[in-house]
TIVEXLUM-383946 format. One record per residue (C-alpha): x, y, z; residue in three letters; residue number from 1. Coordinates in pm, 1 decimal. Layout:
// residues N
<timar <X,Y,Z>,"Ala",NUM>
...
// end
This chain:
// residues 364
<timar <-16923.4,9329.5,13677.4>,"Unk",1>
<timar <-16931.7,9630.6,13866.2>,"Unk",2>
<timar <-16528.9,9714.4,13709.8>,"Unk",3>
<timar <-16646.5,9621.5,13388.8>,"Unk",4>
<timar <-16898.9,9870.7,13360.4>,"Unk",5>
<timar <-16676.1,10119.5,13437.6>,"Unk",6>
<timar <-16433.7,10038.9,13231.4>,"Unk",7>
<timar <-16697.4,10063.4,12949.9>,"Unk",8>
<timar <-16768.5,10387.5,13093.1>,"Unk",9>
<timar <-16394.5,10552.7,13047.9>,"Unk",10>
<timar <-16359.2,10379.5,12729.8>,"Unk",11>
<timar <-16708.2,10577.2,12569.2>,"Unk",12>
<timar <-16563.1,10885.1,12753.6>,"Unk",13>
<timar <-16264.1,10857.6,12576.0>,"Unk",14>
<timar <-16367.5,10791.9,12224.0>,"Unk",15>
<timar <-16611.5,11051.4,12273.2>,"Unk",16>
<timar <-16330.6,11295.1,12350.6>,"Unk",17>
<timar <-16083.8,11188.2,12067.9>,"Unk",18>
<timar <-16412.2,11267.8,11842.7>,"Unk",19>
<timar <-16478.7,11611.0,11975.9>,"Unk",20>
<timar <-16125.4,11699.6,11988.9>,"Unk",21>
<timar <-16077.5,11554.8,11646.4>,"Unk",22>
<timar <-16385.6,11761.3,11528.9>,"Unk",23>
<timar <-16221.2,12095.8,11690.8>,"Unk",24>
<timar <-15905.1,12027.4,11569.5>,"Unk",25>
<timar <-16043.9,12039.0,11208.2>,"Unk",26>
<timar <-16268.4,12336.0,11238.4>,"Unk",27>
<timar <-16125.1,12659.0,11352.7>,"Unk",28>
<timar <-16387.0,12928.4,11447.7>,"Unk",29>
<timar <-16321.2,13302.1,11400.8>,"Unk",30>
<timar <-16384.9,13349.2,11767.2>,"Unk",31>
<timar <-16009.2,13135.8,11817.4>,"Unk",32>
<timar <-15795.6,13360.1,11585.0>,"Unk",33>
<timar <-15583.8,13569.4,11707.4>,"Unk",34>
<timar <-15584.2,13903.9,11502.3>,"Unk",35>
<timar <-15336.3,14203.4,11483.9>,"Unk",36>
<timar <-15507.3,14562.1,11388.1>,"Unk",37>
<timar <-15825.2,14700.9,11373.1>,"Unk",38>
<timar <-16096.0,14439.1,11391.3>,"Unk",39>
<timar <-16440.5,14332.1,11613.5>,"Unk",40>
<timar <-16654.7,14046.3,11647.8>,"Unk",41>
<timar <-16959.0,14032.2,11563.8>,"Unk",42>
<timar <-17243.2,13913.5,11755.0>,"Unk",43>
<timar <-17221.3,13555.2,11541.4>,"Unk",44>
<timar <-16827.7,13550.5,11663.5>,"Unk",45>
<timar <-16777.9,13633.1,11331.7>,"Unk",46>
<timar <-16422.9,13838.3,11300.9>,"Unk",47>
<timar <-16465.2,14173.0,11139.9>,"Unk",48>
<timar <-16159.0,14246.2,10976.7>,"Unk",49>
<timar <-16158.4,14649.3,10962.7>,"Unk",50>
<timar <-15818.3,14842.4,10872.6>,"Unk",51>
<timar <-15530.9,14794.0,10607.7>,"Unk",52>
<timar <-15321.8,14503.1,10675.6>,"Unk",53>
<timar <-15514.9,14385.7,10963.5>,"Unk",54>
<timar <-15405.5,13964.5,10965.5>,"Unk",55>
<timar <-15408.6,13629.5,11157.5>,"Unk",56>
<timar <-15284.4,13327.1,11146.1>,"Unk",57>
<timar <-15297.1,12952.2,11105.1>,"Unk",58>
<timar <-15141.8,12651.9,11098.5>,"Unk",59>
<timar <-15260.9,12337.3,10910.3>,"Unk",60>
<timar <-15131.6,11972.1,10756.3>,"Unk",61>
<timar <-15196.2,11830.1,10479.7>,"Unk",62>
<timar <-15199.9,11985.6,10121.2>,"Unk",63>
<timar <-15550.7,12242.6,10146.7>,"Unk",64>
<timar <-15761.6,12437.8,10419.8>,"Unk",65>
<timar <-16029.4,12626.4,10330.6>,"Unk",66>
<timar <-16120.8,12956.2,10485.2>,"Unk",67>
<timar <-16490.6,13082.2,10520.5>,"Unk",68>
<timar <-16504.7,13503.7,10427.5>,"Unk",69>
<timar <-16771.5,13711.6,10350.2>,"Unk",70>
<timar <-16909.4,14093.8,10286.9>,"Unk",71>
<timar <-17215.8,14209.8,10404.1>,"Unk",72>
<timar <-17316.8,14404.8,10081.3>,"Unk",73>
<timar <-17437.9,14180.6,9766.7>,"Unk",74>
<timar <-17300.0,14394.7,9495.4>,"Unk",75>
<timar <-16976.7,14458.0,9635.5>,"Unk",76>
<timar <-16652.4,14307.3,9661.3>,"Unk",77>
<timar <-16327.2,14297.9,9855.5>,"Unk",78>
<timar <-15950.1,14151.0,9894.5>,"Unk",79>
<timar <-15754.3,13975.9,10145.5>,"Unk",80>
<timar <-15403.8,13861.2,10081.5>,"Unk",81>
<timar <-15186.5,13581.5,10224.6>,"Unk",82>
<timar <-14858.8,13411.9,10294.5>,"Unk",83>
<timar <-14786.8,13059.1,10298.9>,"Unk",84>
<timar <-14496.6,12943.3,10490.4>,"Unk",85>
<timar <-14317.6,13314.6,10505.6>,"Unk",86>
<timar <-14363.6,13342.6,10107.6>,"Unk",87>
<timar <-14614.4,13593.8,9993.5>,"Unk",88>
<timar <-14893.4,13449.5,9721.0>,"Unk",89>
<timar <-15157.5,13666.0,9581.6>,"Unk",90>
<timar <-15456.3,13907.0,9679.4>,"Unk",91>
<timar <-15825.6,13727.3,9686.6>,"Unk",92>
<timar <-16122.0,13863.9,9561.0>,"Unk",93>
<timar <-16422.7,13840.9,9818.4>,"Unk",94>
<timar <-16783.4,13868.9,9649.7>,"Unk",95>
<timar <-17097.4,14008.4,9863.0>,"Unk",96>
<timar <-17391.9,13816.5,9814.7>,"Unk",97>
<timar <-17323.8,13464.6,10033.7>,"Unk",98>
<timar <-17019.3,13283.3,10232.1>,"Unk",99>
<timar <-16749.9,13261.5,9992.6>,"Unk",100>
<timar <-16489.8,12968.4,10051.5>,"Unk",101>
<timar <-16152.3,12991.6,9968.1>,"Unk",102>
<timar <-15922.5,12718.6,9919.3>,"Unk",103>
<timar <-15567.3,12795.2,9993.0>,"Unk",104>
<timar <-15330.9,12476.7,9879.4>,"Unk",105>
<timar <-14989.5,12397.3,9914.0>,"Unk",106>
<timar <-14755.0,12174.6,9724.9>,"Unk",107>
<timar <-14737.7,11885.2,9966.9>,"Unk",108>
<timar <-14866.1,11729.7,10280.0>,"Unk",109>
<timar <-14698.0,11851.2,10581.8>,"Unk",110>
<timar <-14740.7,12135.8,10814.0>,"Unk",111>
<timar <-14808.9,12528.5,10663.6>,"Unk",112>
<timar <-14848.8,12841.4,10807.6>,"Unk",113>
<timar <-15072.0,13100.7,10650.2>,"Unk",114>
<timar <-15114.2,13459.8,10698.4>,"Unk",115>
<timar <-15418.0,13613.0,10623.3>,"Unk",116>
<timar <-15391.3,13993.9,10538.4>,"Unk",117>
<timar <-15705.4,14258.5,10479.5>,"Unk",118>
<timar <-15582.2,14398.4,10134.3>,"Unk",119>
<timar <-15802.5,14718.9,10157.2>,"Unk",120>
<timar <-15887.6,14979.3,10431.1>,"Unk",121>
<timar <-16123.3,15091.2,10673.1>,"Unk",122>
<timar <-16367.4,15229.6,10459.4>,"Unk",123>
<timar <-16365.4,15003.5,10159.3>,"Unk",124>
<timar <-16576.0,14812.3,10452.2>,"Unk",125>
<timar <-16518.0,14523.9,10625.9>,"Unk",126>
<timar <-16438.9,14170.8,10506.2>,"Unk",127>
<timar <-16558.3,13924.6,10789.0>,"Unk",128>
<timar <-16399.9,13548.7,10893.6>,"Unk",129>
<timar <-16631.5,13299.4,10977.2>,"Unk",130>
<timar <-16424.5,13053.0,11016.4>,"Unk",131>
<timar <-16120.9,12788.8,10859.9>,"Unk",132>
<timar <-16148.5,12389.1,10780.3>,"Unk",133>
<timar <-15834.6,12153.9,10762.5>,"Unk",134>
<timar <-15622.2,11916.3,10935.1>,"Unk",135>
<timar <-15490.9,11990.4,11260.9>,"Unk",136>
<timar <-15577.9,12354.9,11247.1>,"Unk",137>
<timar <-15413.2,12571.1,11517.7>,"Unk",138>
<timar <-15447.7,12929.6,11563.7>,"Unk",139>
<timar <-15064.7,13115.5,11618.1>,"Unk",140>
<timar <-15003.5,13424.5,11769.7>,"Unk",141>
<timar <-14805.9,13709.5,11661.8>,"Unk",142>
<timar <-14400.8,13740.9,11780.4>,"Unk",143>
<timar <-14303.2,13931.1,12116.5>,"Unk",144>
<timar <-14151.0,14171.8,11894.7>,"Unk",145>
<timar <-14139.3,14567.6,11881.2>,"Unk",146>
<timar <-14460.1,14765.2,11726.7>,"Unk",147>
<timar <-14491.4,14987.3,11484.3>,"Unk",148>
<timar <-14857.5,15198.4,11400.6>,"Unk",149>
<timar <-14847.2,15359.1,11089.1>,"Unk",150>
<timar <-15070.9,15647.2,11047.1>,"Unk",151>
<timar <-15166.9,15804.1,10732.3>,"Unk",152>
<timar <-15416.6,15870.2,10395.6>,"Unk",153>
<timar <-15388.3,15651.5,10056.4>,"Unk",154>
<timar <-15002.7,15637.0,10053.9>,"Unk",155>
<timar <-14992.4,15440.3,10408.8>,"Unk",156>
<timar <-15316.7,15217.4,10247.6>,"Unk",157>
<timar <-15106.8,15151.8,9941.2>,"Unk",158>
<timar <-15356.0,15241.6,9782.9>,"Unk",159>
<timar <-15337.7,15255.0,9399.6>,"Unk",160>
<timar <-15026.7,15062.3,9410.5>,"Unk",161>
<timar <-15120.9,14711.4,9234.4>,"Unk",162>
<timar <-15201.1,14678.3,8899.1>,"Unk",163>
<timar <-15103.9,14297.9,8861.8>,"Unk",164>
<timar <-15486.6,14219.2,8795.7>,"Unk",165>
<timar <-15607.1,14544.1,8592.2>,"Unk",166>
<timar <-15440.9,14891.4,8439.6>,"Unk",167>
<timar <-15565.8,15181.9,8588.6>,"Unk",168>
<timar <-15908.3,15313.7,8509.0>,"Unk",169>
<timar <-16043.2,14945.8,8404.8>,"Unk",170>
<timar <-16198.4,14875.7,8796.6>,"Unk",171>
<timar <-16273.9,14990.9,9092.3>,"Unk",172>
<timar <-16073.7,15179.4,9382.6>,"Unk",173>
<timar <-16037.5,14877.9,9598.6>,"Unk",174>
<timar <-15920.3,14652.2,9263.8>,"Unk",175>
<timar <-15543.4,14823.3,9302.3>,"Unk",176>
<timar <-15527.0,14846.2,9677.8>,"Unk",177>
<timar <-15225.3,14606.3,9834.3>,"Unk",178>
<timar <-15145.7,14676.6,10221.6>,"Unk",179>
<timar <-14912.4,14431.3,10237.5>,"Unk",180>
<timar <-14653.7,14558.3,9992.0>,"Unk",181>
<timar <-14722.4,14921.0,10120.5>,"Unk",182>
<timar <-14394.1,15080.2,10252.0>,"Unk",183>
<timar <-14526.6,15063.6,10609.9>,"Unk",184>
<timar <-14562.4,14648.1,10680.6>,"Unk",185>
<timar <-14233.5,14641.1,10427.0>,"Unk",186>
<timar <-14042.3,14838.9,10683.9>,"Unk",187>
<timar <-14141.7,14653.4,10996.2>,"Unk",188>
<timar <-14108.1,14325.1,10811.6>,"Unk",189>
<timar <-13748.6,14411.6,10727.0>,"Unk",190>
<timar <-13691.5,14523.7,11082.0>,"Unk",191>
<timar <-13858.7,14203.5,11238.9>,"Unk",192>
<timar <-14149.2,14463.0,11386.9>,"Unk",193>
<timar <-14482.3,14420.0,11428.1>,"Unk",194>
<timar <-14724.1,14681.5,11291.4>,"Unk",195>
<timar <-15063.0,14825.9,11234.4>,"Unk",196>
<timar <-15217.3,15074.3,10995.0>,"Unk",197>
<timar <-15436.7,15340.2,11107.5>,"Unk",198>
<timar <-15504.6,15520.6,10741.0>,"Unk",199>
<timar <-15772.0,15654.6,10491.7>,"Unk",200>
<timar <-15740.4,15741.8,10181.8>,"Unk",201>
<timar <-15772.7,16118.0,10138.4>,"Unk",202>
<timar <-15738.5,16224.1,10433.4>,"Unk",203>
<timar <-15573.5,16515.3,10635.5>,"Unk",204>
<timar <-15483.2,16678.2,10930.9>,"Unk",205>
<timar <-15713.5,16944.9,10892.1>,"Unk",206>
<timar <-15893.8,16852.4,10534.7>,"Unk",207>
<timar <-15961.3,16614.2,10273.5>,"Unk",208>
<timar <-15831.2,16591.5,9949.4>,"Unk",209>
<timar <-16130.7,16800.5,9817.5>,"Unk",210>
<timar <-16324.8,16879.1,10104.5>,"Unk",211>
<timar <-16324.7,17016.6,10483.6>,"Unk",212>
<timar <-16359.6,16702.1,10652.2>,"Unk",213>
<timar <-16343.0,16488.2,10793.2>,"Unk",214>
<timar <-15977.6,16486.2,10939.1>,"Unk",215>
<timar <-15743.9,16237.1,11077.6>,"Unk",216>
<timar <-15822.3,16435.7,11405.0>,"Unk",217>
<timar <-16185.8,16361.7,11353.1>,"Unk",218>
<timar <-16157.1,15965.8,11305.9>,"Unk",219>
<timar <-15835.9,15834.2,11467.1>,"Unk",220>
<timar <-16006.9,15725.4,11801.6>,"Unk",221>
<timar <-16290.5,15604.4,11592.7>,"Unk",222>
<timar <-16281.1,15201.3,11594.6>,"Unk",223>
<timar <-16378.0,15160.2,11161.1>,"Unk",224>
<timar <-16190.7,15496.2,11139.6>,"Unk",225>
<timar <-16518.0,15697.0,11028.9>,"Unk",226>
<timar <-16705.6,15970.2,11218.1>,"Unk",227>
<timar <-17059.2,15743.4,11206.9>,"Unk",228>
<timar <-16882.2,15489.2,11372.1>,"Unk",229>
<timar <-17042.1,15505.4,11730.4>,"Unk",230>
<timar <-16779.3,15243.1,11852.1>,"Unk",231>
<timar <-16426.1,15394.9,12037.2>,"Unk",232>
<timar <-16113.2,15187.6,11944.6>,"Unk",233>
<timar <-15936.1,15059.1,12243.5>,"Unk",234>
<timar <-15605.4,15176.7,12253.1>,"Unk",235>
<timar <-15511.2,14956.6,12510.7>,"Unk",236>
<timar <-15460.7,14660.1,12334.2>,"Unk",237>
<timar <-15151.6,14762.4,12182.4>,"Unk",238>
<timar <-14854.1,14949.4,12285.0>,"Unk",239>
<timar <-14669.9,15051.8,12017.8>,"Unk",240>
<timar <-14266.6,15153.3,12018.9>,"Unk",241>
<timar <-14274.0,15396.8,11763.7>,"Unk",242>
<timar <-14622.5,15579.7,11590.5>,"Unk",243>
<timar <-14544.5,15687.2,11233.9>,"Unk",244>
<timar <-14733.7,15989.7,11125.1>,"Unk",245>
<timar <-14779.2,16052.8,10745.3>,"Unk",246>
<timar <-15003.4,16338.4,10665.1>,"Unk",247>
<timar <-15033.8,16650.1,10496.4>,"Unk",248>
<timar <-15048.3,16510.5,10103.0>,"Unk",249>
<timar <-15433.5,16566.7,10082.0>,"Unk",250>
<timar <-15394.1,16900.8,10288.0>,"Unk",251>
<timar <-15207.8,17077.8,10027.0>,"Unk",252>
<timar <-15405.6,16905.6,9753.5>,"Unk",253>
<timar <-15577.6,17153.9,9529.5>,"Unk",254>
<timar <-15927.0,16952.1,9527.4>,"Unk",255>
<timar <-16127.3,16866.5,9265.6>,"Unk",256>
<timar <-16212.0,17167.6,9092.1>,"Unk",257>
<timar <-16583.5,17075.0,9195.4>,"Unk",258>
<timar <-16558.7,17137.1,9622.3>,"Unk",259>
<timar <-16483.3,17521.6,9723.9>,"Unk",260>
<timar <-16116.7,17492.1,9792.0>,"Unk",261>
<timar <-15947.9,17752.0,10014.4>,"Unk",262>
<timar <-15580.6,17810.5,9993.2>,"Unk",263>
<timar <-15334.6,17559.2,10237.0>,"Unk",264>
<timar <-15340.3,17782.2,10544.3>,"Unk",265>
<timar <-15002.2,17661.9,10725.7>,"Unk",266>
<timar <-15112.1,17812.3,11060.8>,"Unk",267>
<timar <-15411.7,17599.7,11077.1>,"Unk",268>
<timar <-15235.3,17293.0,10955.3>,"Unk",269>
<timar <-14926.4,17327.9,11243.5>,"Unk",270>
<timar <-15174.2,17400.5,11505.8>,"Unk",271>
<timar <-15434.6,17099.0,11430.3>,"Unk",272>
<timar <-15114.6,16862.1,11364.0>,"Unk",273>
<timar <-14953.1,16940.6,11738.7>,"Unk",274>
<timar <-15291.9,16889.8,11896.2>,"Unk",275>
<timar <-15315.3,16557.9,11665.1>,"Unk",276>
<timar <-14966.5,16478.3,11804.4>,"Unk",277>
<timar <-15091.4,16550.0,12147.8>,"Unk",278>
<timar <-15364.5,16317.4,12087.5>,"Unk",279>
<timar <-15155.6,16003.8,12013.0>,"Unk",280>
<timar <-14942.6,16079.6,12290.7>,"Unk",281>
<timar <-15191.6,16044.1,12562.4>,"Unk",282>
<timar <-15246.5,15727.8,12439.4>,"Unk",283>
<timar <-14904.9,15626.3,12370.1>,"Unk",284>
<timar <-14722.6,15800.1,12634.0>,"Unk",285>
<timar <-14424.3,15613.9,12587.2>,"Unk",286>
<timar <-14404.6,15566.2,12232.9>,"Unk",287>
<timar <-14156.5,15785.9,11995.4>,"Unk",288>
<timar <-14342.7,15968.4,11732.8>,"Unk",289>
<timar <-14202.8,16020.6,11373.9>,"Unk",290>
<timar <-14337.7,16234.0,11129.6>,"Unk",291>
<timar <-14315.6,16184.2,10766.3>,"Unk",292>
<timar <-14329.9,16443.6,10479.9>,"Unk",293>
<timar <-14489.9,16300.1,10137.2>,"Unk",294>
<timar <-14287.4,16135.0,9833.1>,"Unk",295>
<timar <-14610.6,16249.6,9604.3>,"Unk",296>
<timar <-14526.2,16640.7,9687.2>,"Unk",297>
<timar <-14226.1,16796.1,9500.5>,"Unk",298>
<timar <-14098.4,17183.0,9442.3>,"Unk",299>
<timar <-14223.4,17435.0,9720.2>,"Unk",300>
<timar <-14514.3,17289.5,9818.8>,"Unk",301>
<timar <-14267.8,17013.9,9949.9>,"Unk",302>
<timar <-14078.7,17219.9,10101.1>,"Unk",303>
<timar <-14360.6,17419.9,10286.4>,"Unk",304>
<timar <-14475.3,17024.7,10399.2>,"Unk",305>
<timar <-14142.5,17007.6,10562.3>,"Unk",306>
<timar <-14114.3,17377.2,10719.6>,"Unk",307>
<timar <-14446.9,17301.8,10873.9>,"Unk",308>
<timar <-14333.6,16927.5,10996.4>,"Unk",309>
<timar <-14045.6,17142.7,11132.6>,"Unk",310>
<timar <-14254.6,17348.0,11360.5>,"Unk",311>
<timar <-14470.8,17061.6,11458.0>,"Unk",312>
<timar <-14186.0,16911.5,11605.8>,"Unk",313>
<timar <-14016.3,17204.5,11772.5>,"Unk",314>
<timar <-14338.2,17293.0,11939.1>,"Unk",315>
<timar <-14405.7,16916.4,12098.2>,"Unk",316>
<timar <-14043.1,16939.6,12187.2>,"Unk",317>
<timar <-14109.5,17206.1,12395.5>,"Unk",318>
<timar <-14455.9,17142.7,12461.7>,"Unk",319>
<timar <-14262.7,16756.1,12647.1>,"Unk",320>
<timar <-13926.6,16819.7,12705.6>,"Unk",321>
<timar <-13885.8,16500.7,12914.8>,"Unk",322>
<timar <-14028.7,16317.0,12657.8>,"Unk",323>
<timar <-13843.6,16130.8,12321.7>,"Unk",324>
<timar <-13769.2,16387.2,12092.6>,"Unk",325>
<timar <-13997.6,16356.4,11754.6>,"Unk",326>
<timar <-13805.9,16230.4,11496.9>,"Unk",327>
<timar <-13829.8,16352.5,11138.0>,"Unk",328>
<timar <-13833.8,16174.5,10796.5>,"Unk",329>
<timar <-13846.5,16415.3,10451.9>,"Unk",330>
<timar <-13886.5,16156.1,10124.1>,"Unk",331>
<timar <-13709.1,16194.7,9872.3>,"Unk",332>
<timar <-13921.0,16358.7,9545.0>,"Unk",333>
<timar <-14078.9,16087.1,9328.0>,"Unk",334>
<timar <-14264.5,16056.0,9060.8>,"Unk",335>
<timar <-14484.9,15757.1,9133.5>,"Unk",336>
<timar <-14559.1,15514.1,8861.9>,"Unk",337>
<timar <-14882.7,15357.0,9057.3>,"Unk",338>
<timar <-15269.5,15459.3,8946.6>,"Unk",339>
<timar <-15359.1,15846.1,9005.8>,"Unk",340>
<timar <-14999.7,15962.2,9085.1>,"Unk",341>
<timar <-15000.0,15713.6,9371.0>,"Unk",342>
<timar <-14653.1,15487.1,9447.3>,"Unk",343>
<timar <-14692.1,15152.3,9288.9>,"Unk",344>
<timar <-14559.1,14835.1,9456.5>,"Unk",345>
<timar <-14200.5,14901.4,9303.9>,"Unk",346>
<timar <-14258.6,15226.6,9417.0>,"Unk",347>
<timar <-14369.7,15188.4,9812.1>,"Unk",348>
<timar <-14033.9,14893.6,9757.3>,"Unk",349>
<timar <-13808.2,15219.5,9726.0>,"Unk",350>
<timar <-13986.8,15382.5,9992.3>,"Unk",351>
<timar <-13929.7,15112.7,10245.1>,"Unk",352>
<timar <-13562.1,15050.5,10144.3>,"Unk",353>
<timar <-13561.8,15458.5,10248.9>,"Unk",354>
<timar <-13739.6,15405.0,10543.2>,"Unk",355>
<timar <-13554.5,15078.4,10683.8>,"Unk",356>
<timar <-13246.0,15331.6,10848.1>,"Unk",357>
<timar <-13446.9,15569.9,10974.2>,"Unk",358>
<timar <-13684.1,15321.7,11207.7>,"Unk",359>
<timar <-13374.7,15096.2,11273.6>,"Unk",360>
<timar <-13210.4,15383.6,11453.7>,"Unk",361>
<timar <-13570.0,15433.6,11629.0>,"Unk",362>
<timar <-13594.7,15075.4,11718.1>,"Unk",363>
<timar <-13273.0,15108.7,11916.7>,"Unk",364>
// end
């Protein structure tokens, strides 16, 4: 009798634990994913997706899952964008107002992958991950492969780059934004690299497009990238090979004809950019730091941009002799077809396919 009721016992136990692992295996919370960028979570384990291309992801059977995303503010909206299986699909429009859920199918029943991708940046606000429902839902983890951080203002967002749902000037800012396609995540994707983007639309070394501030300077160490942000980003977590540096666009910008707008001062932009250099070394100390003109700036201007990158370089040179040389990259002019004399997604295409060289040799 006594055996009996312990076999009774294991078998309850064990039905019990097929349920419960049945039930986890079916719901994935945000707290399990495994996310590569900028992102928190929140004190309801929600994950806080923050910068431009900022992803996870999943695997699931079967021919749906459906993933659980939401934005704090009612009359707003956002994008993410994903991959299933390696093959990009489309960008997804997430309303404010209530937990949105979003069905992502496939054409039949076996096992996907999906990559989840934060279409917008930093301060089009967050879009937040509650969590994923499926079959046999498992959370993967990015490759051991080399890292790229790609730091930089609307170019580096691709911002302005997709017009596959409106033509310019019908929506809003965050309507034409598409990370994914940007030439930064198209270079390291080519290369087999990881990345992250660390960039704001606008922004400077020294300036904004039409203002003083604030700089790149001013919010790089900031976790949301934005000077009210009270949170430091942990630079720890990742340890990048190479840090891509892309500023000086919204620096020689002429403003808005609204803003005061004094002249480009060149002496103020080399000296801000070496102590900006500075910066991301002592938190990268190994890392080898490129700097990037702009493909939006063409005739003298451009090549002030690159006399100036010049002197950034020869100064950290000397400034770390025992350190990797910086490494330059001057684009070649264009004149961008995307929204607001931005690169469109053909566009940041060339730009990568310019790019690919010039980070293979830095990958070796």
């Amino acid at each position: 009798m006594k055996y009996k009721f312990n076999y009774l016992i294991i078998l309850i136990y064990l039905i019990f634990s097929s349920c419960v692992s049945f039930e986890q295996n079916n719901v994935l919370p945000a707290a399990s994913l495994k996310p590569y960028g900028r992102f928190l979570f929140d004190a309801q384990q929600n994950l806080e997706l923050i910068s431009s291309a900022v992803h996870f992801g999943f695997s699931f059977t079967g021919k749906e899952c459906i993933l659980y995303a939401f934005i704090n503010d009612a009359s707003d909206h956002n994008y993410l964008q994903y991959e299933l299986d390696g093959v990009y699909q489309k960008r997804i429009k997430v309303m404010g107002g209530s937990v949105q859920q979003i069905v992502l199918s496939a054409n039949n029943n076996g096992q996907h992958t999906i990559e989840i991708y934060k279409t917008t940046e930093a301060t089009t606000g967050p879009i937040f991950i509650q969590k994923i429902t499926g079959n046999s839902l498992h959370a993967t983890t990015p490759a051991n492969a080399p890292l790229i951080e790609f730091i930089g203002n609307s170019i580096t967002c691709g911002a302005d780059a997709d017009t596959s749902n409106m033509p310019c000037g019908k929506g809003e800012y965050q309507d034409y934004h598409n990370a994914y396609y940007a030439y930064g995540p198209r270079t390291a994707r080519a290369l087999n690299a990881n990345y992250i983007l660390s960039s704001v639309s606008g922004i400077g070394i020294y300036r904004t497009w039409n203002m003083d501030s604030p700089s790149m300077p001013q919010v790089y160490e900031k976790t949301r990238l934005n000077t009210k942000d009270t949170l430091h980003w942990n630079f720890k977590m990742y340890s990048p090979k190479i840090v891509s540096i892309a500023l000086g666009t919204n620096d020689l910008s002429h403003g808005d004809g609204v803003h005061k707008r004094e002249p480009f001062d060149s002496s103020i932009f080399v000296k801000d950019y070496i102590a900006f250099v500075q910066l991301v070394k002592s938190k990268y100390p190994t890392a080898t730091i490129a700097l990037l003109s702009s493909p939006m700036i063409n005739g003298s201007e451009r090549i002030l941009l690159q006399n100036c990158l010049t002197a950034v370089k020869q100064n950290i040179d000397t400034l770390h002799p025992s350190d990797k040389p910086v490494a330059l990259y001057f684009f070649k002019p264009m004149h961008a077809g995307g929204c607001s004399g931005h690169p469109s997604v053909a566009d940041h295409a060339i730009l990568a396919q310019e790019l690919i060289p010039f980070f293979k040799d830095l990958l070796k």
